[in-house]
N, C-alpha and C positions, 0 to 999 in steps of 0.2 A: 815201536821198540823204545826209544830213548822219548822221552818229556821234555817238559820245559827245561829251563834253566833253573836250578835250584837254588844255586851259588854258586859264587864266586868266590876262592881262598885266597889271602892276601898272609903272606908269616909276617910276624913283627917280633920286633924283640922284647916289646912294650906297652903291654893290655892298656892298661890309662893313660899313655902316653898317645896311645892311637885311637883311642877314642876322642883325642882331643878333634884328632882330624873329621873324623866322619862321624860321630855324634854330633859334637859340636859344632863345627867347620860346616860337614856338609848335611846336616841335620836330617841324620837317618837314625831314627829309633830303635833302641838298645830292646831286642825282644827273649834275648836267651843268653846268661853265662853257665859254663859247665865247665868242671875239669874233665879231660878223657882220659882217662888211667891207660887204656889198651893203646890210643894213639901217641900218649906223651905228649898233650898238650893243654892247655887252656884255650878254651875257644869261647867269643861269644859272637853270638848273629845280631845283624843291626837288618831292619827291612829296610827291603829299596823295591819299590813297583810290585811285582809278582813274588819275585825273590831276595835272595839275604846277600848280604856276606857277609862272610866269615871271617876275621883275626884269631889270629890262629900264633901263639906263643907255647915254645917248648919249654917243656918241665925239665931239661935237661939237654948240655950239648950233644949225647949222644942220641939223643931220637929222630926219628928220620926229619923232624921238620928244623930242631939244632943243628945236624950237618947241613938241612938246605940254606939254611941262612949264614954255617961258615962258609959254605962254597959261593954262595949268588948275592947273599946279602938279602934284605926285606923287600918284598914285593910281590908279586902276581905269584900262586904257588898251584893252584890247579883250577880246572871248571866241572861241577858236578853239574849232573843232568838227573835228572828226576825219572824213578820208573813205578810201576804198580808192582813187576814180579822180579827180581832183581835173579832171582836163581835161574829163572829162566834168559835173561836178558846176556847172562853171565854165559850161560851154554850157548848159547849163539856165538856171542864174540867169539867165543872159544873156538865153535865149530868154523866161522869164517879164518878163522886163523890170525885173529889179534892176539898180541902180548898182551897176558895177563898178567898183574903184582899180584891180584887175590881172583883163587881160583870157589871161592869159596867167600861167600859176606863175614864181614863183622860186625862188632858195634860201634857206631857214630854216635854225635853231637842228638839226645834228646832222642836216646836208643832209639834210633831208626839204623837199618843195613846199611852196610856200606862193602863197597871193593874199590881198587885203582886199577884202570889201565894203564901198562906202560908209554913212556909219554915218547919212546921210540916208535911202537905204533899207532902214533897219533900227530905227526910232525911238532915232537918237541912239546906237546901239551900235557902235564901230568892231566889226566882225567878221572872224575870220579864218578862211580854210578850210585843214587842213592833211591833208597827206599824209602820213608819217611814211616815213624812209627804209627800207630792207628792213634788218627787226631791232629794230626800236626802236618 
């Protein structure tokens, strides 16, 4: 069902500011910036081993990642998990009886699917299911 680890989201307030850390600092390579219009955010992926992470800055206080950073502050924001069929992956949770954010994929970071699990069924973990576009 679920894959590797895909990434890891971290929200910051501050694209170049956070790059200082983990470009620089901790010298992982900057492989993707994108703005995501549907998520309200600017993201870019830096590689680490197998997988990315993600910083992850909202275009605005009101998008769900500007309220998570009024409410918690910057830091650890969810864990995506990598799949082949996201629709299918998605009926499943469902059927087991996890909370769903999106019952149904969107568009992510370098048009690949996405959906969230609620991070109430998942102890407190926002989680993210991702499909990767064809190529990436």
């Amino acid at each position: 069902m679920l894959g590797r680890i895909d990434h890891i989201g971290v929200a910051v307030e501050d694209l170049d500011e956070a790059l200082k850390t983990y470009a620089d600092g901790l010298a992982m390579p900057v492989v993707h910036r994108e703005t995501v219009e549907e998520q309200g955010v600017e993201a870019i992926l830096l590689d680490v081993g197998e997988g990315h992470v993600e910083l992850l800055a909202p275009l605005g206080p009101d998008t769900p990642v500007g309220k998570y950073l009024a409410k918690k502050g910057p830091g650890l924001h969810h864990v995506a998990y990598q799949v082949e069929d996201i629709e299918a992956v998605l009926a499943s949770l469902k059927a087991s009886g996890m909370r769903l954010i999106d019952e149904t994929p969107r568009i992510g970071i370098r048009g690949s699917k996405v959906a969230f699990v609620h991070p109430a069924a998942t102890g407190g973990v926002l989680t993210e299911i991702v499909q990767p576009a064809e190529g990436h």
